[in-house]
N, C-alpha and C positions, 0 to 999 in steps of 0.2 A: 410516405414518410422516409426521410432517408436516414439509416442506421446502420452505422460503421461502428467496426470495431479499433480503438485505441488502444495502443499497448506500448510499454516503456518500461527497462529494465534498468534498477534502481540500488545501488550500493549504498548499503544506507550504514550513516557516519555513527559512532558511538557516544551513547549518552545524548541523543539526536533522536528523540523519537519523531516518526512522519505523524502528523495531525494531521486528519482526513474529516471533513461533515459533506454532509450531504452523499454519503459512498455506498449507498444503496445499490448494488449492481454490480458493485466491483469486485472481480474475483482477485486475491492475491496468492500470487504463487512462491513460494520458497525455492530459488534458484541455490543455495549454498548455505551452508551454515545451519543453523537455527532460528525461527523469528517467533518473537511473541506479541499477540493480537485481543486488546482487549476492544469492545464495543461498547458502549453507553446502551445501559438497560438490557443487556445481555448478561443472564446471571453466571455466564461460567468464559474465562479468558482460552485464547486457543494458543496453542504452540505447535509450530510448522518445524517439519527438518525437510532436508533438499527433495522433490519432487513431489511434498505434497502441497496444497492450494485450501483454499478459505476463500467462497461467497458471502460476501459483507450484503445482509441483508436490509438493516435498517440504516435510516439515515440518523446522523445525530455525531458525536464524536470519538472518532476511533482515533486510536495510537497505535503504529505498530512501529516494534523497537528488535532489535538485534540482540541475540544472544552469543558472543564473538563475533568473529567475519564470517558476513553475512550479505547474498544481496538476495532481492526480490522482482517477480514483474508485476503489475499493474495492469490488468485488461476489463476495460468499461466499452461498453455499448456505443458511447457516443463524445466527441469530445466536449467541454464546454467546461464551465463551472471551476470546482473545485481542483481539477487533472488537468487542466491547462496551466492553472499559478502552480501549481505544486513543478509540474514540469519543468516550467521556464526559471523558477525559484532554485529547483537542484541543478541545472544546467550551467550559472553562473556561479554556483558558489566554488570557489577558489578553493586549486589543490593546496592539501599541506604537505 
């Protein structure tokens, strides 16, 4: 089986929250700032400050949004799915 690690660091825009399904696996790290992290079916939301992390356990849909400037990293298992469009989606979106 081959399994690699994906990882991509993410300045995430205000009032923008990232929509993740399927993110089972994915740990998100809190590189700056504040982030707040809710789950679907998870009874309690998490809020990250700089150097701490959250494994997104279940699949289904997650938001995680910025509390001022803010970025985060993104590390999953394998690439594919969900972490690929999400990628290539913040990649082109145009500086303001």
């Amino acid at each position: 089986m081959d399994s690699h690690r994906v990882s991509e660091e993410i300045c995430l825009q205000s009032a923008s929250p990232i929509r993740l399904t399927d993110a089972a696996g994915t740990q998100v790290r809190c590189l700056q700032g504040t982030i707040w992290i809710t789950v679907a079916s998870e009874p309690d939301d998490v809020f990250l400050r700089a150097g701490q992390s959250y494994l997104i356990r279940r699949n289904g849909l997650c938001l995680v949004e910025r509390i001022g400037d803010s970025s985060i990293q993104l590390d999953r298992r394998q690439a594919g799915g969900w972490f690929d469009g999400l990628i290539r989606c913040l990649k082109f979106v145009p500086a303001r």
